[in-house]
N, C-alpha and C positions, 0 to 999 in steps of 0.2 A: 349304519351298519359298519362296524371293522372289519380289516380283512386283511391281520396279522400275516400270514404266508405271501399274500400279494404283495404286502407292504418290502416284505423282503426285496426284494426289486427296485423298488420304486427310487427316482432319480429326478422328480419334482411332482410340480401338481400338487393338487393338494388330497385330502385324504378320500372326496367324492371323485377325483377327477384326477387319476394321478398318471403320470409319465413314468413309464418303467422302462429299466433297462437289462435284459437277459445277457446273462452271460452266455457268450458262444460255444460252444461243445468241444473239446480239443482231441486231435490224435494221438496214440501214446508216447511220443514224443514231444506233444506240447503244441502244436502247430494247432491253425482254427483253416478253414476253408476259406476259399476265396474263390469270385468268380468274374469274370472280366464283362464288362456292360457291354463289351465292341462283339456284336452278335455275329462279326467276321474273323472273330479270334482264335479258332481252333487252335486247340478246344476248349478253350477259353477257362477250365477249370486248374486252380493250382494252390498252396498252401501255401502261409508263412508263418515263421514262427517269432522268438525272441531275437532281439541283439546278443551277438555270443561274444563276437570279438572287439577290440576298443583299436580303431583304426583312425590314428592323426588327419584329418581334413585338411590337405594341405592344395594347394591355390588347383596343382595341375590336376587333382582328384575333383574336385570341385568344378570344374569347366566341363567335364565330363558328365555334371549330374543333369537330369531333369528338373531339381527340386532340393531343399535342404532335404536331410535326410531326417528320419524319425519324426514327421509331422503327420497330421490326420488327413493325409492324400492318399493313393496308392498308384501303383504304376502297372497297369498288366503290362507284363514279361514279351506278351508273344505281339503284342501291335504298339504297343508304348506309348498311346494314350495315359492322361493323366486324370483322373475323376477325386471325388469323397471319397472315405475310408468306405460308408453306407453304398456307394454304388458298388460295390463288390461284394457285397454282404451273398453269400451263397444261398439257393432258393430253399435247400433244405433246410438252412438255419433260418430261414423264414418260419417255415411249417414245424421246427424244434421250438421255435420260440412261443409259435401261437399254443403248443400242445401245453409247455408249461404253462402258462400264464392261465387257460383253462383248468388247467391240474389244480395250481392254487385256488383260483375263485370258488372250482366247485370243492374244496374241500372248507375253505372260511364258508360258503353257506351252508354247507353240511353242520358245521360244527353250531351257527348261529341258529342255525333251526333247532339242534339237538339243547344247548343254552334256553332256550324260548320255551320250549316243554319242560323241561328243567326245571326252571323258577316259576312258571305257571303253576307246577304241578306239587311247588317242591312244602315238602311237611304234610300233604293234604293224604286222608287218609279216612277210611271208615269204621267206627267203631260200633255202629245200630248192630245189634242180634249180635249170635254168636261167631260168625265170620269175621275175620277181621280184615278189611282190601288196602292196599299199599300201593303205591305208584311210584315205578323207576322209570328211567329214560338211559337207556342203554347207548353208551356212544361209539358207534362203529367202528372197526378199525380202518385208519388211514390207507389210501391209495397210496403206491408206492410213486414216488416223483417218477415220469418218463424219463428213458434213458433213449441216448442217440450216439451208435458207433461211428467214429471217427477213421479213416485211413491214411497215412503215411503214402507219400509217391516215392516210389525208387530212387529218383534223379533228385538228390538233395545236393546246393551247394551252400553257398556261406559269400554273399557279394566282399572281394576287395577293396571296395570302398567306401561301404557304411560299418560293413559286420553282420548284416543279417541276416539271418539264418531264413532259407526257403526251401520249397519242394516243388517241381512240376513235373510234366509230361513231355516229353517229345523235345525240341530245341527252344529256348527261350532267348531274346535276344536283350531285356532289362534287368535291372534289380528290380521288383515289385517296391520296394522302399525307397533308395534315392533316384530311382531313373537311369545311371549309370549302365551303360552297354555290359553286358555280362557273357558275348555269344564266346569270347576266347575262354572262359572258364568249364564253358560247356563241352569245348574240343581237348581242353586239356584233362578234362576228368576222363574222355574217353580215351585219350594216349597212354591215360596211370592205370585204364582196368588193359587195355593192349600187352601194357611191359609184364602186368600181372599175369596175361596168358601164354608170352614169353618166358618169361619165368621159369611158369608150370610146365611149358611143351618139354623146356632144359633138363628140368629135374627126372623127367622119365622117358627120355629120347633115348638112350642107352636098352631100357628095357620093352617099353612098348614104344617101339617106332614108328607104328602106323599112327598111332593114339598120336602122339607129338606131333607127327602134321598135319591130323587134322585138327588137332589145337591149335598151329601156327594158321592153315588156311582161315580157321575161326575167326581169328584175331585178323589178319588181311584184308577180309570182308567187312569187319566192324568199322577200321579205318576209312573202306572206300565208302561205308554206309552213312557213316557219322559228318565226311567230307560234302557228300551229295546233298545230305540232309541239312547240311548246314549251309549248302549256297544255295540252296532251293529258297530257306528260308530268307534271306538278306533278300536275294530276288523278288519274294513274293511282296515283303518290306519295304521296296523298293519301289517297285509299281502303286503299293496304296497310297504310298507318300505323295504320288503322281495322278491320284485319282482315276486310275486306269486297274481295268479288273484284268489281271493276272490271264493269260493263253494256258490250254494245257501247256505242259511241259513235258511228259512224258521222264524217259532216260535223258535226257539232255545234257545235264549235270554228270555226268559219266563220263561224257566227252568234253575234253576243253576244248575241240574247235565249236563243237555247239554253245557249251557253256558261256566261250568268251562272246557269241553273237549275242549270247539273253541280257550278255551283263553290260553290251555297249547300246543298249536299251536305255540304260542306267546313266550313261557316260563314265564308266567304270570298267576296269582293267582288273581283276585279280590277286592275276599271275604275274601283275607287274615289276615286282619285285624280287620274284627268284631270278637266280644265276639259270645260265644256258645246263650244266653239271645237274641242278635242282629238276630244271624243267624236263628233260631227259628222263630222268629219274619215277618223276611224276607220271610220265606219261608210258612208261614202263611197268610201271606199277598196275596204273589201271589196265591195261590192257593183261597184265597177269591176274586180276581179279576175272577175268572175263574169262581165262584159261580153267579155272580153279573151279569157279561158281557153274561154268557150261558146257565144259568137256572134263570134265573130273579130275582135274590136273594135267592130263596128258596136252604135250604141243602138236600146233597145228602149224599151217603152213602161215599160217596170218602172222601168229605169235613169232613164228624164226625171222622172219623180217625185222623185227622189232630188238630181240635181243642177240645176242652173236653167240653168246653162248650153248643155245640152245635147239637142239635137234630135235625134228619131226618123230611123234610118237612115244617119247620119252617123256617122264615126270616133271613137270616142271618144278627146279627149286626154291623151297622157301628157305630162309635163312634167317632166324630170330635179329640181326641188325637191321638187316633190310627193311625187315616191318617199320621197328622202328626208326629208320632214317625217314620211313613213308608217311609216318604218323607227324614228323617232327618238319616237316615240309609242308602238310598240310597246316599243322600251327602255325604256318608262317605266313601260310595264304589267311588265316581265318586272324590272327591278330592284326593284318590290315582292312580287312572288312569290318571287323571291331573298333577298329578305329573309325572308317568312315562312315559307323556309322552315327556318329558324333561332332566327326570334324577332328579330332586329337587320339593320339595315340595313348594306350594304358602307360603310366606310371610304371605299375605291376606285373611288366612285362617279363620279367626276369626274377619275380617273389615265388615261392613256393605257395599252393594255392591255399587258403585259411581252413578249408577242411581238412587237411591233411595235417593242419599245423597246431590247430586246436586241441589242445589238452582236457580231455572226460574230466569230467566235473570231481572233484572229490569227495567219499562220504563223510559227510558231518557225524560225528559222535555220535551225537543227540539226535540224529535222526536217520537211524541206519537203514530204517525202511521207503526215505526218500517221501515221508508224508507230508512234506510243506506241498511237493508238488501236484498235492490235490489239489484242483480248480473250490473250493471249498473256503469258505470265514470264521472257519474253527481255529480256534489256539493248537498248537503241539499238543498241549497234556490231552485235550478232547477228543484229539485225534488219536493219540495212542492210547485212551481207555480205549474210544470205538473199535481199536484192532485188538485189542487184548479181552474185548468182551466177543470180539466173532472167533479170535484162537479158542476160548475158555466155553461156549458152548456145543455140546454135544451133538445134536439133534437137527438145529437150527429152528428150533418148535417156540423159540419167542419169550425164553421160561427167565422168570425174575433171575438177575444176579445175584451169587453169593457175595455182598457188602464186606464180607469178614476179609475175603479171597481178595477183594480190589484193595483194597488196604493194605492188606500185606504185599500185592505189587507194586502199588505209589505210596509205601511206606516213609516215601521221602519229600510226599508234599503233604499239606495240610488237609485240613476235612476239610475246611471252607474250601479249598483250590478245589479236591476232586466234586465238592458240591456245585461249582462254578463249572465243570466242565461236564457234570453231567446234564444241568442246565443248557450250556451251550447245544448239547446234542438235542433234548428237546424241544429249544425253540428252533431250531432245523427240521425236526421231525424225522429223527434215527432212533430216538429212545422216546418211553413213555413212560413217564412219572405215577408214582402212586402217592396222595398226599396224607393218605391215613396209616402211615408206617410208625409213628408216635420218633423218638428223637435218633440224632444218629443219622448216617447217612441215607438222605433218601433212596427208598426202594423203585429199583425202576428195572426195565425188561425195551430189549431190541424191536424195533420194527424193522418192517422188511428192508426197509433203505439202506439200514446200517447195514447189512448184508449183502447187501446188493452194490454199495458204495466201496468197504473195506474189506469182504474178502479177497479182492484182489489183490492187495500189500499184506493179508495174513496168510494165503496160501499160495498166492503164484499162480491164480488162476483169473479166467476172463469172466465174470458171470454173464454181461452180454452173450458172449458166443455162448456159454452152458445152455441160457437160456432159448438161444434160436433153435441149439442142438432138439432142446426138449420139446419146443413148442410144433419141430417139424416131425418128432417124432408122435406126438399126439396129433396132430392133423390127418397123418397117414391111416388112423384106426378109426372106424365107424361111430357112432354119433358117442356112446359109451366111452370114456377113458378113463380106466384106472390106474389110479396111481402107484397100487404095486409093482403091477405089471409094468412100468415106464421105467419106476427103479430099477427091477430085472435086468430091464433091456440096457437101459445104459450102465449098469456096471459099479455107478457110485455109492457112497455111504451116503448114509439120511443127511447127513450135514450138509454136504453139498446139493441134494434132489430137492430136500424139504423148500426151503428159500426161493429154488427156482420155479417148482411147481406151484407155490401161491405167489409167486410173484406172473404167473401165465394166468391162475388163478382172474387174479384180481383185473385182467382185463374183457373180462366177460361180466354181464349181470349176475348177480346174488341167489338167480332162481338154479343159476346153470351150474353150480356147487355144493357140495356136497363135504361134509365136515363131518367125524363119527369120535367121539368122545372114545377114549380105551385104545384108539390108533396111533402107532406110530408115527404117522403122515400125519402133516398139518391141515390138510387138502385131501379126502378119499378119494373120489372121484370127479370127474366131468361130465356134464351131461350138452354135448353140442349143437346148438339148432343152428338152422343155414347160414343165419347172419352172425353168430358167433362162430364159423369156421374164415368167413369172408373180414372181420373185426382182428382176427388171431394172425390170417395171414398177410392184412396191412401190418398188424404189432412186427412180427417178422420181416416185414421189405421198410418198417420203417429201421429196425434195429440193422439191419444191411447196412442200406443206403450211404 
């Protein structure tokens, strides 16, 4: 038996027994998941994407790595362990992968079974009396490939010393790629969104006053949050390296006399390295955070001890440099924890960081809609029919192309080319071929994939989310769902409903659907039993997830 759509995968073995390899599902910006095996790595989930920047490897960058950079290792960020690329492979891209790979099988035996009746049956016919009996084998339409949403983490940097582009949560202290310590790029991203709230406080202190400081307090807080969070984490770091499970810690990190007791744990000093003027300064600071965060800016008697300029009862001020003298005193404490935590100090100490320095991609000509960047093994022209065949129908109801129409849009490639790329679409399974069209371009008609794949570069929309949108709207209505009605309610044209609603469709059995010829819906209705409501709302936590 073949099994043409599995084969699509496949990366040995042979054709009974073959080794496949799924591609990983990506964020919309390109990244795939990752998950860290150290099951003490809170929270161990994070992203990475491509190499952006092209960064010299030169000796002192290199003494700083874990590893060459750009091999099939990976680094989690948050314990710096080093594993396989496979031991990070994220669990849902586990469960993305087995759904595909089923998706395939079961559509080659579909098709093999639908084949088998086919040629058994085929020419045979009855002619006895005056009835005449015929025999078809009707071949079903295709399931639509599972789709699986992808997220973007907020905290994206760019390491200075491979160039790769990453995402995580919370403080990271490696590159995921070469190992290199990355926690000073972490404190610096938070000093550039600080200057950003400075900034802002500037531009409307004049007019809203109160607004400006509590944007400058905003920012104050950020500083002393990002500074705690980020010796908590060296500490925590610190102790695993030593095979000793971490104490609470509480506020500790708030205080340098506490902090400096966690840190001589360590045989580690900090604060070693600011001036007397710095340290002062430091320790002013937090104790103003404490003023701001728990008496609402007003001083106390605790706080006038601390500063000379400052009377009991009155505002405490902020003053947009101060922040950042504050912010730029902790980089000085965290670019030697960065350091130690290597042995060598960064190179990149004094570069501006690569995120910031990175230049947006530029659009190509010839691909204005950015369609290479589909995760996809279609050519360009394939891909620009497929978006020019989801702009060009109406309905989204599946109806043959006008051939005449396509032509006169790739009027500037050949008939073989656009018959090669309509080809390509259906040996992926986005279009379907008709082969009784007689000469000329073959006649062929979208399936739901194609729509589901390229109306997001023909209109700017997510059909994942359309779909959850719909699917959670049909769950909420009793076992009946019609499909007008869902139109109604969300608002859309047939083009955008139609696609979504048999694509909800199509994850239910056959009995639970409902088709009316003379309808503008491709889909009338639903008819939901228990395990089709419980089937629908995994489809939904999976398209989440």
């Amino acid at each position: 038996m073949k099994f043409p759509r599995l084969s699509q995968y496949r990366t040995g073995g042979t054709s009974q027994h073959m080794k496949v390899g799924i591609p990983l599902p990506r964020t919309p910006d390109g990244r795939v998941y990752r998950f860290s095996p150290n099951e003490n790595a809170y929270p161990r989930h994070f992203v990475i994407g491509n190499v952006v920047a092209s960064v010299g490897l030169s000796k002192e960058l290199r003494v700083r790595m874990k590893h060459e950079p750009h091999t099939k290792q990976t680094v989690c960020p948050y314990s710096g362990i080093v594993a396989d690329d496979d031991a990070f492979i994220h669990p849902d891209d586990v469960k993305a992968a087995l759904e595909i790979v089923k998706h395939a099988a079961a559509q080659d035996m579909q098709d093999a079974v639908s084949d088998i009746f086919r040629n058994a049956f085929k020419g045979s016919s009855s002619v006895k009396g005056p009835i005449r009996v015929t025999t078809d084998v009707k071949r079903s339409i295709p399931k639509p490939k599972p789709r699986f949403s992808r997220q973007d983490l907020m905290r994206k940097l760019v390491c200075d010393h491979c160039g790769r582009d990453y995402g995580l949560f919370a403080i990271g202290l490696f590159c995921p790629d070469c190992g290199a310590p990355n926690l000073r790029l972490h404190f610096s991203r938070e000093a550039e969104l600080v200057d950003d709230q400075v900034s802002l406080a500037k531009g409307i202190e004049t007019e809203k006053e109160e607004l400006a400081y509590r944007l400058l307090g905003n920012a104050h807080e950020d500083v002393l949050t990002a500074f705690e969070a980020t010796l908590k984490a060296v500490y925590f770091y610190g102790k695993a390296q030593a095979n000793v499970s971490p104490p609470k810690v509480g506020n500790d990190f708030q205080n340098i006399d506490k902090a400096l007791r966690r840190f001589a744990e360590l045989n580690l000093n900090p604060f070693a390295e600011l001036t007397d003027p710095e340290m002062a300064a430091l320790l002013l600071n937090i104790q103003k955070r404490h003023i701001i965060g728990h008496n609402l800016g007003v001083v106390d008697d605790k706080f006038a001890t601390h500063a000379n300029d400052a009377k009991v009862g009155e505002t405490v001020g902020l003053v947009g440099a101060d922040i950042q003298q504050f912010a730029a005193i902790g980089q000085k404490v965290v670019d030697g924890l960065d350091a130690w935590l290597c042995g060598s100090p960064s190179p990149t100490v004094n570069h501006s960081p690569l995120l910031m320095t990175i230049k947006e991609p530029t659009v190509d000509p010839d691909d204005p809609k950015n369609l290479r960047a589909l995760d996809l093994q279609l050519s360009l022209l394939a891909r620009k029919v497929a978006v020019w065949v989801a702009e060009h129908c109406t309905d989204g109801s599946r109806g043959f192309v006008d051939a005449s129409k396509l032509r006169k849009e790739f009027k500037d490639n050949s008939e073989v080319e656009l018959e090669e790329a309509v080809a390509e679409l259906a040996t992926d399974g986005f279009v379907e071929i008709s082969h009784f069209s007689g000469g000329g371009l073959t006649n062929f008609r979208p399936l739901l994939d194609l729509y589901l794949t390229f109306d997001g570069p023909a209109f700017g929309r997510d059909p994942v989310a359309d779909t959850v949108t719909v699917t959670e709207l049909a769950l909420a209505r009793p076992d009946s769902v019609r499909g007008e009605e869902l139109l109604a309610q969300t608002g859309w044209d047939l083009r955008r409903f139609n696609p979504i609603f048999e694509h909800i469709a199509a994850q239910i059995p056959d009995r639970g659907v409902r088709r009316y010829l003379g309808t503008k819906l491709s889909v009338s209705s639903l008819h939901l039993l228990a395990e089709d409501r419980v089937q629908l709302k995994r489809f939904v936590a999976r398209l989440k997830s």
